[in-house]
C-alpha positions, 0 to 999 in steps of 0.5 A: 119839632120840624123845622124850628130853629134849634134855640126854640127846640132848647127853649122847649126841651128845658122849659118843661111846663113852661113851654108846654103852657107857652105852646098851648097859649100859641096854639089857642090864639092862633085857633081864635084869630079871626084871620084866616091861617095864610093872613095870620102868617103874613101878619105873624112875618110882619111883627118879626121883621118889626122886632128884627127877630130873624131867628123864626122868619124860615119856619114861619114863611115857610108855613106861609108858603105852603098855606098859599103865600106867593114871594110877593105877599111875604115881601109886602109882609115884611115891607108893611112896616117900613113907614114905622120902622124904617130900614132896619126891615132889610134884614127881615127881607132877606132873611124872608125871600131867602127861605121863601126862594129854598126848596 
């Protein structure tokens, strides 16, 4: 799998059917989302920044870019939940506008 963190890779690769059936569970909710893929994308960076879970924000504002998102919208992405969680959300941003700013 390109461009996902080698934790994930290992989770897939030993996971056997479990992660098979983990995969299909993402790919289905993504096809049903009534969001279109950049806003799904964006949502999906919000929720990592909210559970402080760095470790996908590379691959997913990397998709998020490609799909369309500009620097500005990744960081109001991760911003939106600065209200509820507070400043622990500063990792998420650099971590977000660090892999947005990579070629």
């Amino acid at each position: 799998m390109a461009k996902v963190t080698s934790s994930f890779s290992m989770f897939m690769e030993e996971a056997g059917e479990t992660g098979k059936a983990y995969m299909n569970m993402v790919m289905q909710q993504a096809q049903l989302s009534a969001l279109d893929k950049k806003t799904h994308e964006l949502a999906y960076i919000s929720v990592l920044s909210a559970i402080k879970m760095n470790s996908g924000m590379d691959f997913h504002v990397k998709s998020a870019k490609e799909l369309g998102a500009s620097r500005d919208e990744i960081k109001s992405a991760v911003l939106v939940g600065l209200p509820v969680v507070g400043i622990t959300l500063t990792d998420a941003l650099e971590a977000a506008l660090k892999a947005y700013d990579e070629e």
